[in-house]
C-alpha positions as CSV (number, residue, x, y, z in Angstrom):
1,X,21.0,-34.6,9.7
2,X,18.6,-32.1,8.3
3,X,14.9,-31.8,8.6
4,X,11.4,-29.4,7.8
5,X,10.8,-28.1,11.0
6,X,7.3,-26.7,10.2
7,X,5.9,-27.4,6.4
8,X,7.3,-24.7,3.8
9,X,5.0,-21.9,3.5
10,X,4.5,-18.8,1.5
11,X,5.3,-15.2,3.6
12,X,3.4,-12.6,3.5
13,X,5.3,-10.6,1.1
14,X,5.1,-13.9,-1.3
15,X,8.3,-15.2,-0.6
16,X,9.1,-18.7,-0.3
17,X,10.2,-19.5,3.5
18,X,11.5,-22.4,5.2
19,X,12.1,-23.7,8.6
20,X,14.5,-26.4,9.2
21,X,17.3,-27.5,11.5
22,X,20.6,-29.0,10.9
23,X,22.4,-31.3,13.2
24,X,26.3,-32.5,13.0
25,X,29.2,-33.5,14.7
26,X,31.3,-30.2,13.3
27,X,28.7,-28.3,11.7
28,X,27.6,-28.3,8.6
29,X,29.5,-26.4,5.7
30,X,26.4,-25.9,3.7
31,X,22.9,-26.2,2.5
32,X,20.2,-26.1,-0.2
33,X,16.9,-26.9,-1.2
34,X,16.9,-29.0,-4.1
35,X,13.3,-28.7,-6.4
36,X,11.9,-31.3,-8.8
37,X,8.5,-30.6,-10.6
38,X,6.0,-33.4,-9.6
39,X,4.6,-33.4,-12.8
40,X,7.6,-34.0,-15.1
41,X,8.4,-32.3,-18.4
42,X,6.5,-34.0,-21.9
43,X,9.4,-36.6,-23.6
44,X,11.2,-34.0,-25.8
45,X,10.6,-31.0,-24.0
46,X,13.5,-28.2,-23.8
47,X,13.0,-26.2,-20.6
48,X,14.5,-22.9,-20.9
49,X,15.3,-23.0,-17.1
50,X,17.0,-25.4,-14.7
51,X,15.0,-25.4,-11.5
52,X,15.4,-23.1,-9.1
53,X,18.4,-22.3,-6.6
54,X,18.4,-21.6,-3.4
55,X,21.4,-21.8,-0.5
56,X,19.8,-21.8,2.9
57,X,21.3,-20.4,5.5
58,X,23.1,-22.4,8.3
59,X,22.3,-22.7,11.9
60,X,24.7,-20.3,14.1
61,X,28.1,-22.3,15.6
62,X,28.2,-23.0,18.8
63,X,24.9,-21.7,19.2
64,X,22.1,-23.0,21.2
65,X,19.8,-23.9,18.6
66,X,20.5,-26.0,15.7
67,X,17.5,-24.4,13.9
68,X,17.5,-22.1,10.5
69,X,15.2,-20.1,8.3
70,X,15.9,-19.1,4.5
71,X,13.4,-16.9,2.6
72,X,13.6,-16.5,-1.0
73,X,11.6,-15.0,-4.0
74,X,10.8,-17.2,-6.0
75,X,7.8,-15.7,-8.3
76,X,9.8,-14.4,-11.0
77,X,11.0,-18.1,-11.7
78,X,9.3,-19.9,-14.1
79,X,8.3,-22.8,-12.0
80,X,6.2,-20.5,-9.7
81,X,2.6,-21.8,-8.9
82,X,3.5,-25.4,-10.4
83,X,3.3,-28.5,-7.5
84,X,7.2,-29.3,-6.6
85,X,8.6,-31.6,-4.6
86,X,11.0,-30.1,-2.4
87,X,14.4,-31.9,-0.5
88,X,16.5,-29.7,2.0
89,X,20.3,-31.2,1.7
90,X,23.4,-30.5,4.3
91,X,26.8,-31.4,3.4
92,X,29.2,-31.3,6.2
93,X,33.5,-30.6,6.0
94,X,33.7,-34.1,5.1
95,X,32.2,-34.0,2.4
96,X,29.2,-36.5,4.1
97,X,25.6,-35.7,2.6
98,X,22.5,-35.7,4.6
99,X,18.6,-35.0,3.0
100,X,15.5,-34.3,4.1
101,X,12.5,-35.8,3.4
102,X,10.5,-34.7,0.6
103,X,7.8,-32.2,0.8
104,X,5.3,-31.2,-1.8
105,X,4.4,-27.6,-2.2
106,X,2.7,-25.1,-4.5
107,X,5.5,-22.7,-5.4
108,X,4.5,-19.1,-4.7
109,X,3.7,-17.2,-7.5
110,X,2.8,-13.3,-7.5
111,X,-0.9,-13.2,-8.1
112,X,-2.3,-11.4,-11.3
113,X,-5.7,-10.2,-11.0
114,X,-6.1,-8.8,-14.6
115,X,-7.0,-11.5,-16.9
116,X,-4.9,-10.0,-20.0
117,X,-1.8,-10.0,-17.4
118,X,-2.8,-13.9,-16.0
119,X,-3.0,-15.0,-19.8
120,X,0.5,-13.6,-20.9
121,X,2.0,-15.2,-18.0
122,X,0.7,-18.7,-18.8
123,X,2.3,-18.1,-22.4
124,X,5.3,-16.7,-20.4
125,X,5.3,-20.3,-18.3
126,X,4.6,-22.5,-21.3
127,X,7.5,-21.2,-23.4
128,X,9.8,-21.0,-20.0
129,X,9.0,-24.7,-19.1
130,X,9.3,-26.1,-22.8
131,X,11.1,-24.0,-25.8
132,X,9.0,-26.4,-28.3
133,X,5.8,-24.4,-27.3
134,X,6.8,-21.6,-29.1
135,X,4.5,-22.0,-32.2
136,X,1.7,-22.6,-29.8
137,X,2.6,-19.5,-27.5
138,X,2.4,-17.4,-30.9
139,X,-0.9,-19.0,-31.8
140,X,-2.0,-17.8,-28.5
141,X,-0.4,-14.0,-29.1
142,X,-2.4,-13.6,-32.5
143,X,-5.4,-15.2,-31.0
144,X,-5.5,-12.3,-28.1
145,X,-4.8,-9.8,-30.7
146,X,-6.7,-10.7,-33.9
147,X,-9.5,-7.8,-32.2
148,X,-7.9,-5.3,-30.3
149,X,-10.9,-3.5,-29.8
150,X,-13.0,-5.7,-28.7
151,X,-10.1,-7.2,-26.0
152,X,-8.0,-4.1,-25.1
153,X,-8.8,-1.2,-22.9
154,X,-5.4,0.6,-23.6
155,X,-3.4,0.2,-26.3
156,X,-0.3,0.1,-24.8
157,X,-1.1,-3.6,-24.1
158,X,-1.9,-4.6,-27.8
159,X,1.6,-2.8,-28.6
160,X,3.1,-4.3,-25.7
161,X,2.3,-7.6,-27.0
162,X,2.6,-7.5,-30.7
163,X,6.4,-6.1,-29.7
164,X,6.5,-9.8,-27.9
165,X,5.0,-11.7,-30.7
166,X,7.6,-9.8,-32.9
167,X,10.5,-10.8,-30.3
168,X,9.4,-14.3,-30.5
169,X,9.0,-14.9,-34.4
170,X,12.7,-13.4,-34.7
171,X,14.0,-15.5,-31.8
172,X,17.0,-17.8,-32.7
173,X,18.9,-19.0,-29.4
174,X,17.6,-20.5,-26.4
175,X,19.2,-16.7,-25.0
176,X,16.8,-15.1,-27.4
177,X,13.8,-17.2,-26.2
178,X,14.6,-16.6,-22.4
179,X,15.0,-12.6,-23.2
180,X,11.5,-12.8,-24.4
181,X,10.3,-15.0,-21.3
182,X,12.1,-11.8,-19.1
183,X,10.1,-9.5,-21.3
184,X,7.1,-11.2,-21.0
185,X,7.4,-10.8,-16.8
186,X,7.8,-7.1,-18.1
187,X,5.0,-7.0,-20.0
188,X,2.5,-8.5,-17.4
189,X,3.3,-6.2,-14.6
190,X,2.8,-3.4,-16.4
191,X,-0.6,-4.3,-17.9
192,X,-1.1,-5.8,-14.4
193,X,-0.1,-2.0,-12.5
194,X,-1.5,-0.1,-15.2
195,X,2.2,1.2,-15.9
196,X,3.6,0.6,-19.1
């Protein structure tokens, strides 16, 4: 058996955390959270990414507690701050498989305060969650840019991004398109720390 043994929460330092406890006969040989999105993909979208991983840790042998905690970071993924539905699964030696029942969660996301950084990561989400949206992420791009007077303070940014736009237009392979998602992460902090 495995089971929530408080709701999932978001730790302090953003990370996704989770409580559970694991019973069995011989112990379990491992565990993992399994994610779905609550609100499914459009009919003949292409995500870029499968959903997220994550191997929990299992509760000590022998020990006195059958109880477990696995943190992740999860903010970098995609998926963060959409609604999933989350099911924790055990499988023991035997190969027998036990779940959890399901739990819906916000998944953390790192919060962007700058509005030019909080706009290039929804383009960053929308192309990451559906490859088709490309042309629309690129109408968004040259929409932000057509005055960059008038909607950038350093122009670092407006290079920053055009560099993206230009990644993105040239972008053959799903690779291509998912090294321009990582940039776009990139590209976000550091209009977001004022670093670029």
């Amino acid at each position: 058996q495995i089971r929530f043994a408080g709701e999932p929460k978001r730790a302090v330092n953003g990370t996704l955390e989770l409580n559970y406890e694991i019973e069995d006969d011989y112990g379990a040989a491992s565990a993992r959270a399994e994610f779905a999105l609550v609100e499914p993909p459009a009919p003949g979208a292409r995500p870029l990414y499968p959903a997220p991983d994550m191997a929990l840790a299992l509760p000590r042998r022998g020990g006195k507690t059958n109880a477990a905690r696995t943190t992740k970071d999860l903010t970098q993924h995609v998926w963060a701050g959409s609604m999933v539905r989350l099911t924790l699964e055990a499988t023991d030696d035997a190969g027998q498989v036990a779940r959890s029942e399901a739990r819906l969660l916000t998944m953390p996301e790192r919060p962007f305060t700058n509005p030019l950084a909080r706009a290039v990561i929804e383009q960053r989400r929308l192309l990451g969650l559906d490859a088709n949206a490309r042309q629309r992420v690129l109408d968004l791009m040259d929409a932000i840019t057509l005055r960059p007077e008038d909607t950038f303070d350093n122009m670092a940014h407006y290079l920053a991004i055009m560099s993206a736009r230009s990644r993105l237009k040239l972008a053959q392979t799903d690779d291509q398109l998912r090294d321009v998602v990582s940039y776009l992460w990139d590209v976000a902090l550091g209009i977001e720390e004022g670093d670029l």
